[in-house]
MDTraj code that builds the backbone (N, CA, C; nanometers):
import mdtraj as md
import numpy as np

residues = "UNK UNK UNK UNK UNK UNK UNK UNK UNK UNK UNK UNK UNK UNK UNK UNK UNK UNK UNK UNK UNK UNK UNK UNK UNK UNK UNK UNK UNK UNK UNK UNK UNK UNK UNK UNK UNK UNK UNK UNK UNK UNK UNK UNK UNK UNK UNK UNK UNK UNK UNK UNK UNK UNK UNK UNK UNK UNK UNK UNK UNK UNK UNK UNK UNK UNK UNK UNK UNK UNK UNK UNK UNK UNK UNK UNK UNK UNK UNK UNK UNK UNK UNK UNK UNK UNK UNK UNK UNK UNK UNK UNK UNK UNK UNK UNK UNK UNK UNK UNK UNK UNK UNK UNK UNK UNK UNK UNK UNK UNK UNK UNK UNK UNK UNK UNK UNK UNK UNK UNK UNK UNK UNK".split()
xyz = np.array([
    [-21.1775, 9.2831, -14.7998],
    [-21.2893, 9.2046, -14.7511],
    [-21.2354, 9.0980, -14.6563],
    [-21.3379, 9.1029, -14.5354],
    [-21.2727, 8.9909, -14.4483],
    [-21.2780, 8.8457, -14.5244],
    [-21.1770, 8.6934, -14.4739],
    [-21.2024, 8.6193, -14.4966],
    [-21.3323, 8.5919, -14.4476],
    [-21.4351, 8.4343, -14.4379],
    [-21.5377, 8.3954, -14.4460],
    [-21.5156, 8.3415, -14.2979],
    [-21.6191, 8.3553, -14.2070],
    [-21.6238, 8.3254, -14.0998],
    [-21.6482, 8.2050, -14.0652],
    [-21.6217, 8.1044, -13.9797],
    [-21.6598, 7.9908, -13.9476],
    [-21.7906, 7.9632, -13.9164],
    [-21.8558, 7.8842, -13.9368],
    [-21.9951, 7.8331, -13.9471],
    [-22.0192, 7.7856, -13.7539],
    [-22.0952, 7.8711, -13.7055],
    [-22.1917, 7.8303, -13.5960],
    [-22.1010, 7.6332, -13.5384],
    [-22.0968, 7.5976, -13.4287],
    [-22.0282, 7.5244, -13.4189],
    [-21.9520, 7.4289, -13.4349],
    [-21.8839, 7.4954, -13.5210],
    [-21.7260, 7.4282, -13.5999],
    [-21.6329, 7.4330, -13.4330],
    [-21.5427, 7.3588, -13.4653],
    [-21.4504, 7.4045, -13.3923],
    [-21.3167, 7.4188, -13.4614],
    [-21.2529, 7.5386, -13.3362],
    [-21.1539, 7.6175, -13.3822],
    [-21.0348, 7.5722, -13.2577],
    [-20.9529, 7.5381, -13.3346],
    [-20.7942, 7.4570, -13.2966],
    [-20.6793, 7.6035, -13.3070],
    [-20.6627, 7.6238, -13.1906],
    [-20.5811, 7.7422, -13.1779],
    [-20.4497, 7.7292, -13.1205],
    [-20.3281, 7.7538, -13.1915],
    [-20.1724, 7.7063, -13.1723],
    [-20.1206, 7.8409, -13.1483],
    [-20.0369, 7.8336, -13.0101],
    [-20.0043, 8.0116, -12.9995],
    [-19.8617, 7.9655, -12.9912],
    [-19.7239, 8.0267, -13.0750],
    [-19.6052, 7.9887, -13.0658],
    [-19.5280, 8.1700, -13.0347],
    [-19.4299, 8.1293, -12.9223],
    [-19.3645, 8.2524, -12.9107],
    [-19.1680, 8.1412, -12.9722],
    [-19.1654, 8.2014, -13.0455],
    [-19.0277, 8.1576, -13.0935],
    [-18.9175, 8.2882, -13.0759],
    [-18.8258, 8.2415, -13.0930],
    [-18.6415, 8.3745, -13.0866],
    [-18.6775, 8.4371, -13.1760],
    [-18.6519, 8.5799, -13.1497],
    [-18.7188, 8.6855, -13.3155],
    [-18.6226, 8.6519, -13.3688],
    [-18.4593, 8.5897, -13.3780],
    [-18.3859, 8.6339, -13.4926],
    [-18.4644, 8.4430, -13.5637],
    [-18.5232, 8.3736, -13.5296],
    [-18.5814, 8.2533, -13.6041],
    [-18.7187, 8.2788, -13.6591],
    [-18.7895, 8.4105, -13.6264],
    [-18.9086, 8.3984, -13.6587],
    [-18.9143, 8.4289, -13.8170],
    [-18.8685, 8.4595, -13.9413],
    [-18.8718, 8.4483, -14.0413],
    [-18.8731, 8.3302, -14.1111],
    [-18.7618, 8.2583, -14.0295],
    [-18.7030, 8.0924, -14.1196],
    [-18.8963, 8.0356, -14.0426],
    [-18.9681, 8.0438, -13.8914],
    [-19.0128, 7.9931, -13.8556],
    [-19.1617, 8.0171, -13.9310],
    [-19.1440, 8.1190, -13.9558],
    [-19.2909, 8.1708, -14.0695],
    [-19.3211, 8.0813, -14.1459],
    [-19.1779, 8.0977, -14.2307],
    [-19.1570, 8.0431, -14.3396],
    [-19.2297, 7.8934, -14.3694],
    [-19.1758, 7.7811, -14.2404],
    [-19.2159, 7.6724, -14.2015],
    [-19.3746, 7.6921, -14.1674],
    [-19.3836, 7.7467, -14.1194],
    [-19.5214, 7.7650, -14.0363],
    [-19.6352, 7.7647, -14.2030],
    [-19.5934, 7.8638, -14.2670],
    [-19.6846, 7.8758, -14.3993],
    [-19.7030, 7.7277, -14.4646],
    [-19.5995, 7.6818, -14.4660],
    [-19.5856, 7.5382, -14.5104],
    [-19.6718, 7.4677, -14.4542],
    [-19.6603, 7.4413, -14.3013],
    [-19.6984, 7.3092, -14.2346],
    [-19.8652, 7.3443, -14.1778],
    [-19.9301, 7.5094, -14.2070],
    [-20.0402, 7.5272, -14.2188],
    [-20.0796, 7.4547, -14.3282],
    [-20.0228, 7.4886, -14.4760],
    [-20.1620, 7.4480, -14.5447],
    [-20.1388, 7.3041, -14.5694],
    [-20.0476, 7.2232, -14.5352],
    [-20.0747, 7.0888, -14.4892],
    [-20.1827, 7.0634, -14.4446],
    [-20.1718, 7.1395, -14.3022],
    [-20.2959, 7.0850, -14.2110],
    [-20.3999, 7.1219, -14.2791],
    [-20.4462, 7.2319, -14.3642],
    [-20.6177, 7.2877, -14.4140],
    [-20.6104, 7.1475, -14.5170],
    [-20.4661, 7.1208, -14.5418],
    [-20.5323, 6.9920, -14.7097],
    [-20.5969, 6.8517, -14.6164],
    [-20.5777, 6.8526, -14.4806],
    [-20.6956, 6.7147, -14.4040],
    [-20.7881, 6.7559, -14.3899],
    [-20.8566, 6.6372, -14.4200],
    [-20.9888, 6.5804, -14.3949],
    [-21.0815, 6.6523, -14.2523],
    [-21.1209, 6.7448, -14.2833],
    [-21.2215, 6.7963, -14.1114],
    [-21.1716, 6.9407, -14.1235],
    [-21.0907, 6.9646, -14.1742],
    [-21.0211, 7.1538, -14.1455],
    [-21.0891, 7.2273, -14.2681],
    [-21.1027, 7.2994, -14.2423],
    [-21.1929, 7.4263, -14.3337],
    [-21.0996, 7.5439, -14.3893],
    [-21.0259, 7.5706, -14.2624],
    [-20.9352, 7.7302, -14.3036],
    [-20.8294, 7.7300, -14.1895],
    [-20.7606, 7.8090, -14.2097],
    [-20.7174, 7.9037, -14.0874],
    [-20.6461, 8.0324, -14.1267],
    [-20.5972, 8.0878, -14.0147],
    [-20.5787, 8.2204, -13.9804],
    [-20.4746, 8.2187, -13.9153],
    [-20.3480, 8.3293, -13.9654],
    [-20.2283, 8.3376, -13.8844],
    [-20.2140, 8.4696, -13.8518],
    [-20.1957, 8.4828, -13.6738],
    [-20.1702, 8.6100, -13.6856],
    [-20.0336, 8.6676, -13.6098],
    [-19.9852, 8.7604, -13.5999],
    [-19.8787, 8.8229, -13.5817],
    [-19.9286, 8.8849, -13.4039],
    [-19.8688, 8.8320, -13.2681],
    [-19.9484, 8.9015, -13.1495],
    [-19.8978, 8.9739, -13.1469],
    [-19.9562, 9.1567, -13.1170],
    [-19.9646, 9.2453, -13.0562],
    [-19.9307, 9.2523, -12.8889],
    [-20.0496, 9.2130, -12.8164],
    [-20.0628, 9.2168, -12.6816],
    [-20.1501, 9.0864, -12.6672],
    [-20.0761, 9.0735, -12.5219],
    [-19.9681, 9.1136, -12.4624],
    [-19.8897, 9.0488, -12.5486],
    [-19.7467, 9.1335, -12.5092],
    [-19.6301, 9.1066, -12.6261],
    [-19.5885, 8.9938, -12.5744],
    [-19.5005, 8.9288, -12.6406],
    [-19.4361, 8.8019, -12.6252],
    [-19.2935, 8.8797, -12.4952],
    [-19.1789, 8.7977, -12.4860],
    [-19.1303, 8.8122, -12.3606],
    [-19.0044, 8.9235, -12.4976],
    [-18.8892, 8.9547, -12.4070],
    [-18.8086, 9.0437, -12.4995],
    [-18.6998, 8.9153, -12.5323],
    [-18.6664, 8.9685, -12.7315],
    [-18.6341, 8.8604, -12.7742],
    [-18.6671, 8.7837, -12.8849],
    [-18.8483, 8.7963, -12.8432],
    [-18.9646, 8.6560, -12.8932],
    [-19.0192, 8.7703, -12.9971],
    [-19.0621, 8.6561, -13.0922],
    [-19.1636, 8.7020, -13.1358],
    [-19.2993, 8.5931, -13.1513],
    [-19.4121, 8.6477, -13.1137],
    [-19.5711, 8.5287, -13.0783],
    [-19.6231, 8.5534, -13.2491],
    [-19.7088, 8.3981, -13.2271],
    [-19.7652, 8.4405, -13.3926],
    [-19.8666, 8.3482, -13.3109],
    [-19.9671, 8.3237, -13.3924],
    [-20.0924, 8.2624, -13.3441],
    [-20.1662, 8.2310, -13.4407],
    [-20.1923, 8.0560, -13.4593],
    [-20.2329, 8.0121, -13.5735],
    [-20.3972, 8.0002, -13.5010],
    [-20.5188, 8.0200, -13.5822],
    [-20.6401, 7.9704, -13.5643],
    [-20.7070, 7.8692, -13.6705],
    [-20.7194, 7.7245, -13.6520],
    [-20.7485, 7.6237, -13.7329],
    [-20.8924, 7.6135, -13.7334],
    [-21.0056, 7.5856, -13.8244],
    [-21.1530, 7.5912, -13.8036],
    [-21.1777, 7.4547, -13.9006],
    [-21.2326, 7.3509, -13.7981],
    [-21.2503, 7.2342, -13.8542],
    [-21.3873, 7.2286, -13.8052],
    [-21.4432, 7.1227, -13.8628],
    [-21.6116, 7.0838, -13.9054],
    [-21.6302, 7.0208, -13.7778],
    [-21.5763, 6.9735, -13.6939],
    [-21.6447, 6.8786, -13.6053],
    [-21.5262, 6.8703, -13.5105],
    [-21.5667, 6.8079, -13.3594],
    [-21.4185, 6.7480, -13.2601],
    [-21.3725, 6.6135, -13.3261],
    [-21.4907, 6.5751, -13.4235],
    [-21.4478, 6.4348, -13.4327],
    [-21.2835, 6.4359, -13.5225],
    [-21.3038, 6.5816, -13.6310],
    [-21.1666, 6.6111, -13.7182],
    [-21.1009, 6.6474, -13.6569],
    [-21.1015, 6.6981, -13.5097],
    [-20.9261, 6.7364, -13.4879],
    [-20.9052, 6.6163, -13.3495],
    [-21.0138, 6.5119, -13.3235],
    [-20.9850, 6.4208, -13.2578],
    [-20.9062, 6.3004, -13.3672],
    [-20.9337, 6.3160, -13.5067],
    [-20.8603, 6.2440, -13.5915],
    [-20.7064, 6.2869, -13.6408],
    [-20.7020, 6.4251, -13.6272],
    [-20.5593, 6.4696, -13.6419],
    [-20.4873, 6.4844, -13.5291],
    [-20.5216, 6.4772, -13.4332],
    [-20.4151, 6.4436, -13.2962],
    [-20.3966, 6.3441, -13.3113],
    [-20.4715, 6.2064, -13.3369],
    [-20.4445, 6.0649, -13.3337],
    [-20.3961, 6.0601, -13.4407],
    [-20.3806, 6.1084, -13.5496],
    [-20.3043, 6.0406, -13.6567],
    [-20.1864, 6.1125, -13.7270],
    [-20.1920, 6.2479, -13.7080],
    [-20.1090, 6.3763, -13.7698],
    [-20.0432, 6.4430, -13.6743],
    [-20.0999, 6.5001, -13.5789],
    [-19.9910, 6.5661, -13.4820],
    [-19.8921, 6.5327, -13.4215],
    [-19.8246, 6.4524, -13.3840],
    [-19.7146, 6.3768, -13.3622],
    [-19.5760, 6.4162, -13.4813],
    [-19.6470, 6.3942, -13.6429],
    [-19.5844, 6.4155, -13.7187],
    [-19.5530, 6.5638, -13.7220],
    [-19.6449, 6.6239, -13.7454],
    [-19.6043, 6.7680, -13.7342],
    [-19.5111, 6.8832, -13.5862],
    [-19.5332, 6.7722, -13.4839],
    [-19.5139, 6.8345, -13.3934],
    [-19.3738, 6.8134, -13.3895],
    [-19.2913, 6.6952, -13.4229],
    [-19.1731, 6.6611, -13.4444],
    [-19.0826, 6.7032, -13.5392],
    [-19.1452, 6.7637, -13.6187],
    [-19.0813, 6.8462, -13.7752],
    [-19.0920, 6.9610, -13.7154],
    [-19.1581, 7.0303, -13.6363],
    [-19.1149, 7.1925, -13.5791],
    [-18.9974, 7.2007, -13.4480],
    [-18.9650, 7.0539, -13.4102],
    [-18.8767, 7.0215, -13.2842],
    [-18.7388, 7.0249, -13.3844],
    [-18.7640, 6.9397, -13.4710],
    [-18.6200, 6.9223, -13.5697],
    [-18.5245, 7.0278, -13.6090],
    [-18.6870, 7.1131, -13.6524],
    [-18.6375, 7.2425, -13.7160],
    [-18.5855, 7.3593, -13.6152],
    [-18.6048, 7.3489, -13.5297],
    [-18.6237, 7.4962, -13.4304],
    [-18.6031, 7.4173, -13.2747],
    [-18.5629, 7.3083, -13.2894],
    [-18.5064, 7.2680, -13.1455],
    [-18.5920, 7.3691, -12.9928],
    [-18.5111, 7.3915, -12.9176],
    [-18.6081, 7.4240, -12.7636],
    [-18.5779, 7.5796, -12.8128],
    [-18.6050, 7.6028, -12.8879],
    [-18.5957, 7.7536, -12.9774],
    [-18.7576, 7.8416, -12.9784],
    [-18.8294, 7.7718, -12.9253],
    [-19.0009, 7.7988, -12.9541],
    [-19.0726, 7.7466, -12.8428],
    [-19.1727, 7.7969, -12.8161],
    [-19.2450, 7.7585, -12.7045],
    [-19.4403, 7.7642, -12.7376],
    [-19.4603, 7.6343, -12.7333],
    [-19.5839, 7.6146, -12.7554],
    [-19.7001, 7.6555, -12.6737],
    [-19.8188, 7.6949, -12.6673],
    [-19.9478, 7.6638, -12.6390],
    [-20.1185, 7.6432, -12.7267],
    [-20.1656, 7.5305, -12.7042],
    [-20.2768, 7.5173, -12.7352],
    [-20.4085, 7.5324, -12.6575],
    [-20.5179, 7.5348, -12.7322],
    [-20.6409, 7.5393, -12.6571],
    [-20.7502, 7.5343, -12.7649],
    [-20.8512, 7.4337, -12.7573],
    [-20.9631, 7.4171, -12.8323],
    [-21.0873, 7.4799, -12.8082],
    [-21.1874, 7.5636, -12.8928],
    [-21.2877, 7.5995, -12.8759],
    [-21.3940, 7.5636, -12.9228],
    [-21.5022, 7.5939, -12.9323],
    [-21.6211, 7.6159, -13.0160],
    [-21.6875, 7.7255, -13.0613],
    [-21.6793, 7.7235, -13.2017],
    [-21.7369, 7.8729, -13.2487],
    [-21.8871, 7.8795, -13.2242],
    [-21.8998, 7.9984, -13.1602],
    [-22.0529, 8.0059, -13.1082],
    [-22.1729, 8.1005, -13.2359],
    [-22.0716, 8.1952, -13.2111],
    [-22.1820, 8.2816, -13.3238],
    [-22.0859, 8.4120, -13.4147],
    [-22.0868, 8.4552, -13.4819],
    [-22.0081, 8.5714, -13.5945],
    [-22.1278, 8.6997, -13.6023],
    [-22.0684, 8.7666, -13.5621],
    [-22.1466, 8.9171, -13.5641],
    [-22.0520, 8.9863, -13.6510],
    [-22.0702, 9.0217, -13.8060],
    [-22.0439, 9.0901, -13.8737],
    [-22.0770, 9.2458, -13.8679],
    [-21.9834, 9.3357, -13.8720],
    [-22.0551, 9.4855, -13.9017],
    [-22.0801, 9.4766, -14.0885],
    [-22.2678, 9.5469, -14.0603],
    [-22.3162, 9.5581, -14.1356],
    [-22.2106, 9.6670, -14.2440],
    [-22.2270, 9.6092, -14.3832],
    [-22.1681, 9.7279, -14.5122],
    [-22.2188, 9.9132, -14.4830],
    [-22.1228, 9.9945, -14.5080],
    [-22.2039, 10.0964, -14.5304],
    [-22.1246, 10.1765, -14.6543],
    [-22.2106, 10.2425, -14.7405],
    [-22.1406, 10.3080, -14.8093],
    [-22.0900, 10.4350, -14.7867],
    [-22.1483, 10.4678, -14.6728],
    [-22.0462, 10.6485, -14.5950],
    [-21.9679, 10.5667, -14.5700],
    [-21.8935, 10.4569, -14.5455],
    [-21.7481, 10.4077, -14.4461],
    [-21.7021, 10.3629, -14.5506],
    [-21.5633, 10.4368, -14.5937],
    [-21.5208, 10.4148, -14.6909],
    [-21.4073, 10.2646, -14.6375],
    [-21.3625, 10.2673, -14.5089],
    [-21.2904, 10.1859, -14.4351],
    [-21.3293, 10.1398, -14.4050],
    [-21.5009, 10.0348, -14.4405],
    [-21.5366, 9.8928, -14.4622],
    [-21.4442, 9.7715, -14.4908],
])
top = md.Topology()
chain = top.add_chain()
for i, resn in enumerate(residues, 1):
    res = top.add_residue(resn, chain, resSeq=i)
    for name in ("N", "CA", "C"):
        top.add_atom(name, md.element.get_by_symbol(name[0]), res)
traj = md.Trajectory(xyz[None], top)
C-alpha cells in the first residue's frame, strides 16, 4: 500500500543529492538519520526518499532524492531560519565536497490515486 499522500496545499521541500557511489551507503546511512530529525519539527508531516533512476547521476555518483511535506511555507520558512544551517553543516563535516546539492520548493496541488481493483492483483 502506498504511503498517504500529502494534503492539497502543503508544501513539499525537495533535496536532490548526487554523492561518490563508494560514500553512498555511509551517506544513506546519515541521510536516514538526519531525515527523521527533520519529520520530528514542528510544520513537517512526512517524507520520502528515493533512489534516482533517470536521468542518472554523472559516472561514479550515486542521486537519491529526499521529498519533505510540511503544513505550510510558514514551517519550512521556520526551518531554514532556525535548523538548516545546522543540518547543512553536519552533511559538510561528514562528506566534505564529496556530494553535491540541489533544492527546490513546491506546492502540492492535487493527488490522483488509481482507483482499487480486485482483477489487479498488482494494486
Amino acid at each position: 500500500m502506498p504511503p498517504p499522500a500529502a494534503p492539497d496545499g502543503h508544501v513539499v521541500y525537495e533535496v536532490n543529492v548526487e554523492v561518490d557511489a563508494v560514500l553512498a551507503d555511509d551517506y544513506r546511512a546519515w541521510m536516514d538519520v538526519h531525515v527523521r530529525e527533520m519529520v520530528a519539527l514542528p510544520g513537517f508531516i512526512s517524507a520520502r526518499i528515493h533512489n534516482l533512476l533517470a536521468p542518472g547521476p554523472d559516472a561514479g555518483r550515486q542521486a537519491m532524492c529526499v521529498q519533505f511535506f510540511l503544513r505550510d511555507a510558514a514551517a519550512l520558512d521556520a526551518y531554514l531560519r532556525d535548523h538548516a544551517m545546522r543540518f547543512r553543516a553536519s552533511s559538510l563535516e561528514q562528506f566534505g565536497n564529496r556530494f553535491r546539492t540541489t533544492r527546490r520548493v513546491m506546492r502540492h496541488v492535487v493527488t490522483m490515486d488509481r482507483e482499487p481493483s480486485p482483477a489487479d492483483p498488482h494494486y
